[in-house]
N, C-alpha and C positions, 0 to 999 in steps of 0.2 A: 465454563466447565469447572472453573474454580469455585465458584459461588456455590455449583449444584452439586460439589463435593463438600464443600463445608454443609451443606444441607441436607445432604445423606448421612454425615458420620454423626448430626447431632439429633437428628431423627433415630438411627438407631442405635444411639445412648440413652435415647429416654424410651424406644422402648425395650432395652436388655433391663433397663431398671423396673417399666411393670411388669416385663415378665420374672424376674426374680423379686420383686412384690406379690405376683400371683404364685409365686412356687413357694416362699417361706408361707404366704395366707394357704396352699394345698396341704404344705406338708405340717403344720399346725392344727390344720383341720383332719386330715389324717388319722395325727396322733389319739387326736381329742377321740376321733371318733374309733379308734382303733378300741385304745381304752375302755371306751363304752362297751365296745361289741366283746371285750374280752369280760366286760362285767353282768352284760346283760348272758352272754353264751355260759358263763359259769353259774348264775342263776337261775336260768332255764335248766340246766342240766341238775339243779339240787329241786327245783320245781320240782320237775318231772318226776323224780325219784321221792320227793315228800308225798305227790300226790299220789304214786300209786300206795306208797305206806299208807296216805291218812284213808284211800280205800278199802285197803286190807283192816286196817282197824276198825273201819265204819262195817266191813262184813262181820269182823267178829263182835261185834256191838250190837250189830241186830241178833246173828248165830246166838249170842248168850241171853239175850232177851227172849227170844222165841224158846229156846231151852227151859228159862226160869219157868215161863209161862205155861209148857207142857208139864214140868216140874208140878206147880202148882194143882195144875189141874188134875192131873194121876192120881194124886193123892202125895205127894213124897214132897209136902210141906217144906222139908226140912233144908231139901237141895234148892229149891227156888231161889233163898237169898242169895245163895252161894253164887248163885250163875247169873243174878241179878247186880250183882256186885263187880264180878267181871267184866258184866256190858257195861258199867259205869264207868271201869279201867280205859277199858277200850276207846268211846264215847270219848274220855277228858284227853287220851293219847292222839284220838281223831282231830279233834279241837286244837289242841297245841301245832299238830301238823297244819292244820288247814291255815291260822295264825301265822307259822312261819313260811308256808307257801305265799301270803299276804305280804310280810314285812319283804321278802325275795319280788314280789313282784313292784312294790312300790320304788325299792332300791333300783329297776328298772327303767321306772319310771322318773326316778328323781336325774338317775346318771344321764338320760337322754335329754332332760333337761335342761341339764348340766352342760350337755355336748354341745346344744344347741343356745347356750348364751354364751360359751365359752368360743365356741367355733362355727357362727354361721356357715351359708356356704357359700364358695369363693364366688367373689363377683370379677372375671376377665372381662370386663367391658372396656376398662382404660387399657386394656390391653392390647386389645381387639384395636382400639383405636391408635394406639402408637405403634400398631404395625400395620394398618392401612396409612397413615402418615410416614414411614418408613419407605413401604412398595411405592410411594408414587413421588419420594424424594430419589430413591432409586432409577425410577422409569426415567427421572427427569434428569436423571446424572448419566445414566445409558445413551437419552437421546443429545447431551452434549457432546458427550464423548463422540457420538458418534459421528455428530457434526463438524467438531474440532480434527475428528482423522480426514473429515473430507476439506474440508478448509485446509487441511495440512499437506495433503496431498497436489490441493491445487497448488499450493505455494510451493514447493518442490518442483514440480511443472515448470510452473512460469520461472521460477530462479532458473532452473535449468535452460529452459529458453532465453532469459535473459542474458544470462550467461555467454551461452553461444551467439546473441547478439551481440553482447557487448567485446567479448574476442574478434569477432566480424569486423565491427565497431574500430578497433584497438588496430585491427589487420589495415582497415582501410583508411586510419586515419594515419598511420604508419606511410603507407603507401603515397597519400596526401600530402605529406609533410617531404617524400622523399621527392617527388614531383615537383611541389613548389620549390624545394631547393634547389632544383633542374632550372626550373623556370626565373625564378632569380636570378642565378647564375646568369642564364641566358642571356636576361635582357639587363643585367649587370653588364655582360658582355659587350652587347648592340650598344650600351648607355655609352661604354668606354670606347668605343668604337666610335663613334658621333660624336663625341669631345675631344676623341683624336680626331678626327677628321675637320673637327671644327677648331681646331686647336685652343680650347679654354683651357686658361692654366688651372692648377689641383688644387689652388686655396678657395677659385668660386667653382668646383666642381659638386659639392656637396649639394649645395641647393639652385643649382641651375636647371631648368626648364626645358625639359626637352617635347616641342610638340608636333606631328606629323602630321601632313598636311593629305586632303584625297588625291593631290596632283601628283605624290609624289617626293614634294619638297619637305625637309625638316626644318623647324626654326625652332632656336637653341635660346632662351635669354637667364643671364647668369651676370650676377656680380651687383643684384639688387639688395635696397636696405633692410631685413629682416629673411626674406624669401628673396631667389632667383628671378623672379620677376620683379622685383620690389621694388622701388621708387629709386630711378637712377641706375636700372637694367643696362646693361649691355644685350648687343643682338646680334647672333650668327644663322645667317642662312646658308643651307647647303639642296643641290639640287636634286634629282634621283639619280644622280650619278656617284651620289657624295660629295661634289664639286663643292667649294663656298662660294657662293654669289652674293653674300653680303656679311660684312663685318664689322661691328660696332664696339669699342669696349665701354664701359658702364663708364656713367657720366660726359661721355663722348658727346658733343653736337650729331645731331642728325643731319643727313643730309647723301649729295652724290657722294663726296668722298669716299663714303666706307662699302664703296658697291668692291667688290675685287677682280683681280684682271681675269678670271675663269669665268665673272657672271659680265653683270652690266656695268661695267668700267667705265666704256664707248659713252654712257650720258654724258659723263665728265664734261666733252668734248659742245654740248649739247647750248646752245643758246636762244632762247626763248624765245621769237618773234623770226626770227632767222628762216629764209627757205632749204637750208643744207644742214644735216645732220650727220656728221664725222664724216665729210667728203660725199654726199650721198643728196639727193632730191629730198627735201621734206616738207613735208605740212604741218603746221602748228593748227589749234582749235583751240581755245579756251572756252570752256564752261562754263553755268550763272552760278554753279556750287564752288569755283573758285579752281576746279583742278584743269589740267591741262593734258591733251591728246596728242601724241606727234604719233607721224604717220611718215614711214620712209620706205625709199624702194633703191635697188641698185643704177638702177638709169632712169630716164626718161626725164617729163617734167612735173610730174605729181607725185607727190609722197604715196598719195593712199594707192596709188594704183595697180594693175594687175602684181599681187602675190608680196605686198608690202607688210612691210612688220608694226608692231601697233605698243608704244609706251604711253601709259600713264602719267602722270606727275602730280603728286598732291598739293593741296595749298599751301608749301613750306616748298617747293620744290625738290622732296623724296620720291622718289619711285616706290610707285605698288605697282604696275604692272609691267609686265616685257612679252610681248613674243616677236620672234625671231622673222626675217624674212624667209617668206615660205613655208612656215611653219602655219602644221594644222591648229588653227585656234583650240581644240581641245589639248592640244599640247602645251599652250603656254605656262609659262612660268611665270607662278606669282612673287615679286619678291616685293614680300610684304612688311612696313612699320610693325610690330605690335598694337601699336595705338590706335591702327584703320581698324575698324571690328565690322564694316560693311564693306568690307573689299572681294567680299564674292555677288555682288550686286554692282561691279565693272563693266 
């Protein structure tokens, strides 16, 4: 719009300039010819007035001649020169008029002349032409403009839409931020609740590991080199009761020990090839992958038998698995190393 405005104001600068080129050329021409007409109008009018004079004279020229002539012939000699002398007056007075009707009409002729090398007439063609270049640098600043108000209009639109996006925007990211800080909180909450429960002291709280398991159970590992789980972890397990069934601090040996008296303590008790398990019938089984199965019931003489509970033991002699005597196998309790990562394939 800018451009087709610098293009209209310099179009019709050049043409106010040929039209006031055509109006000093009009009114020059004008003048010129005003002039003329005021010399050729005062000439004709001294014409007009010489010529009916030099007819009046031309009458009395012939009048005095045709007189002389009757003169003559009558007999009265005497008047003839007389009246022939008069038509001579008249005649030379004829003449002199006709002469300056002559020099009155060339004067005519000369000033038109005059008029016409002095003051052609005007040519508006460059005129004509820097106002046809004017109207369509115009047309062309009209139709920007007008495009520019609609373009202007849409942008107004949309800001305004946007606008009231972006307040929507601001409202729900508000809302969002109020929420997650709910939700922090929360499981800020649960986090401190679980390391109360599990009892990690507050210097390995920060990056300790809290992970939940589908059974139910949480397992906590805290007090590794870099991160909570980090080389030289410690490990607390807690049941879906909250309970701890297992407790280890970082750097601790693995092993039965850290099982706690709330989970699987009773391994402790537990001896490898033995048919009794903490006063109780059992069956040992060892595996080719190196781990080890007991199988224990409250009476009788088979570990595995009706409604016996079912331990694991890994090739280090840790427990990854426990369930209980009588306990529905989807109930059991994993109480898992970190280090087993196929221990849901038991």
């Amino acid at each position: 719009m800018d451009s087709a405005w610098q293009e209209r104001c310099s179009t019709r600068e050049e043409m106010n300039r040929e039209y006031e080129a055509m109006q000093s050329s009009s009114d020059h021409y004008r003048e010129t010819w005003d002039e003329y007409g005021r010399t050729r109008d005062y000439n004709n009018s001294r014409i007009e007035a010489l010529r009916a004079e030099a007819d009046h004279e031309h009458q009395e020229m012939i009048r005095c001649f045709d007189q002389a002539s009757f003169e003559y012939e009558s007999g009265d000699k005497s008047m003839a020169p007389v009246y022939a002398e008069e038509g001579r007056e008249h005649k030379e007075r004829r003449d002199e008029l006709n002469t300056e009707v002559s020099t009155l009409i060339q004067e005519i002729r000369d000033a038109k002349t005059n008029a016409e090398w002095r003051a052609p007439k005007t040519d508006a063609s460059a005129f004509r032409r820097a106002r046809e270049a004017f109207m369509g640098a115009k047309s062309h600043h009209e139709a920007a403009q007008a495009k520019f108000k609609r373009l202007k209009d849409e942008r107004d639109r949309l800001k305004a839409e946007f606008d009231s996006v972006q307040a929507e925007h601001e409202h729900l990211k508000k809302a969002f931020q109020q929420k997650l800080e709910e939700v922090k909180t929360q499981n800020q909450r649960e986090r401190d609740r679980a390391l109360d429960q599990a009892g990690v002291r507050y210097s390995e709280r920060k990056d300790a590991k809290i992970v939940k398991k589908p059974d139910g159970t949480t397992q906590i590992y805290h007090g590794g080199l870099g991160k909570g789980d980090g080389y030289g972890h410690g490990h607390t397990a807690l049941d879906q009761f909250g309970n701890k069934t297992y407790d280890r601090d970082a750097f601790a040996e693995h092993g039965h020990q850290n099982f706690t008296n709330d989970g699987a303590n009773t391994c402790k008790t537990l001896a490898v090839g033995t048919d009794m398990f903490d006063g109780r019938p059992a069956k040992v089984r060892h595996r080719k992958d190196g781990r080890t199965d007991i199988f224990f019931t409250d009476s009788g003489n088979y570990g595995d038998g009706l409604g016996h509970g079912h331990i694991v033991l890994d090739r280090d002699g840790s427990t990854i698995y426990m369930r209980d005597r009588w306990q529905d196998k989807s109930q059991g309790q994993y109480l898992i190393d970190e280090s087993k990562e196929d221990h849901t394939k038991i």
